[in-house]
C-alpha positions, 0 to 999 in steps of 0.5 A: 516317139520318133524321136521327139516329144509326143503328146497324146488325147484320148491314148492316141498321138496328136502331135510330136514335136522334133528335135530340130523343131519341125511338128509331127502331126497325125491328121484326117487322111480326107484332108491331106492335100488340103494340109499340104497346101497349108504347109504340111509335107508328107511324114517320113520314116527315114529316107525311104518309108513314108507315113501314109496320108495321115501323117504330116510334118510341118517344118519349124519356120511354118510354126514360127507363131503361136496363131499357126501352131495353134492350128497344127495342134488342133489338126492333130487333136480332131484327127482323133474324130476321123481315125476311129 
């Protein structure tokens, strides 16, 4: 899915990791400005189409460690709390 390799909690995506090594992350909308100030960008679908606030990208260089993506994966797996 999107191009990369998704994994799933509860039959949802949690997180997809990208060819180039940036992260896919589903989050809690409500947390979005936060997320992006930790380092997330706002997803896209291609040049034009953004996601929606909750979705983020997080470039490879932000999850050079395994303390930092450890912390992205778990965003992706509690999003599943607020997303119904």
């Amino acid at each position: 899915m999107f191009g990369g390799l998704s994994f799933m909690v509860d039959e949802r995506m949690a997180v997809a990791a990208g060819r180039d090594g940036d992260l896919l992350v589903r989050t809690d909308p409500t947390e979005h400005d936060a997320l992006v100030r930790r380092g997330g960008v706002p997803a896209r679908m291609g040049d034009h189409r953004p996601m929606g606030p909750g979705w983020l990208t997080v470039p490879s260089a932000r999850i050079s460690d395994d303390v930092e993506l450890g912390y992205w994966v778990e965003v992706g797996i509690g999003s599943r709390r607020s997303s119904g």
